[in-house]
N, C-alpha and C positions, 0 to 999 in steps of 0.2 A: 692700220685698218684691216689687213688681208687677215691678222693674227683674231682680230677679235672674233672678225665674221668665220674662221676656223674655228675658234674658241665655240661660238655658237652651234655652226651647223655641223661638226663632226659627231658630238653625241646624239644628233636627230640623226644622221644616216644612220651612226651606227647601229642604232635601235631598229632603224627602219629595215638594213641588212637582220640581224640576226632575225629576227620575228620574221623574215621572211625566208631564211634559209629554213628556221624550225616549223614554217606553214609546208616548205617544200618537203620535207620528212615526213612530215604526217599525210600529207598526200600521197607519197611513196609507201607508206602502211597499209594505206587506206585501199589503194589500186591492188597490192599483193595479197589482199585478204582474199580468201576465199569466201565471197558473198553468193550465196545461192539465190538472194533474194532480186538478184538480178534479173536471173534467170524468168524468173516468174512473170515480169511484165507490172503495167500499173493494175490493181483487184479491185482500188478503193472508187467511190462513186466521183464521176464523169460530170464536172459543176463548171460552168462558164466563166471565164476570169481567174484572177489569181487569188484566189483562197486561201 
């Protein structure tokens, strides 16, 4: 029984690790960039709620 339920849930972690090591990388890109557009602040029009 402990073999199947391996058999099962190992290829779901391990999908569920790598996709999340490779979200962590790209987050790491993402923070290193130099975004000017940060800098700048929100420009676009100020609407109530989530749009």
């Amino acid at each position: 029984m402990g073999l199947v339920m391996l058999a099962v849930f190992l290829p779901i972690i391990s999908l569920g690790l790598h996709f999340s090591r490779r979200q962590e990388r790209l987050n790491r890109a993402m923070d290193a960039m130099d975004d000017s557009r940060r800098d700048a602040g929100y420009v676009g029009p100020h609407l109530p709620g989530p749009f």
